[in-house]
N, C-alpha and C positions, 0 to 999 in steps of 0.2 A: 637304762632302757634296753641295752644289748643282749642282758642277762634276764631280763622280765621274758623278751622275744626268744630264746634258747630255752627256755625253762616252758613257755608257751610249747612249743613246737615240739619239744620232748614227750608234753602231755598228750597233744594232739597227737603225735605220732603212735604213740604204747597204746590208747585209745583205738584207732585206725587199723593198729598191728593187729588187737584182739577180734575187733568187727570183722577182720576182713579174714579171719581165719577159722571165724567158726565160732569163737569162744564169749561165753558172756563175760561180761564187765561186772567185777567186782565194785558197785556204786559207794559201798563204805570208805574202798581203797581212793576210790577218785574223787571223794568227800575230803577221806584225810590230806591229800595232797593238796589241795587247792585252801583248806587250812593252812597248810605248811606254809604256803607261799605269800596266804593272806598276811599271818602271825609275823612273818620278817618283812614285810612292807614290798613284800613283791610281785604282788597281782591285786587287782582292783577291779572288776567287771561282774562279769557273768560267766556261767558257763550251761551248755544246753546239749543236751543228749538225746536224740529222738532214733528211733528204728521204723521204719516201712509207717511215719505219719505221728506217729505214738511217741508221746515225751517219757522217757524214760528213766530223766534224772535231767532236774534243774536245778540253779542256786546263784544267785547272786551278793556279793560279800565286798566288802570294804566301804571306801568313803564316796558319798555322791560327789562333794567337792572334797578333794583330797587336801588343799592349800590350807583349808578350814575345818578340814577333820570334822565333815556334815554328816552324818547319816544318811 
């Protein structure tokens, strides 16, 4: 769980770093990553990207119930 929240906060931050300096967000790049993390059992949720109201990149990936490997 230590390594899910480090790997989280990394995202968010390099996310954060680009917003707040101007630059856009490569979406394929922050697609691939969140694969990466799905593909080794190490992110389960959602993730959501909006600018001034506007979604900009959504996606939700892995198990509803993970114990049960549900959809």
């Amino acid at each position: 769980m230590k390594h899910i929240k480090q790997y989280l906060f990394l995202l968010a931050l390099l996310i954060t770093t680009h917003i707040a300096f101007g630059q856009s967000i490569d979406y394929t790049k922050a697609d691939a990553a969140i694969n990466l993390f799905v593909d080794s059992n190490k992110f389960s949720g959602v993730v959501l990207i909006a600018e001034k109201g506007k979604v900009k990149f959504k996606k939700a990936a892995g198990y509803i119930n993970y114990a049960e490997q549900k959809n």
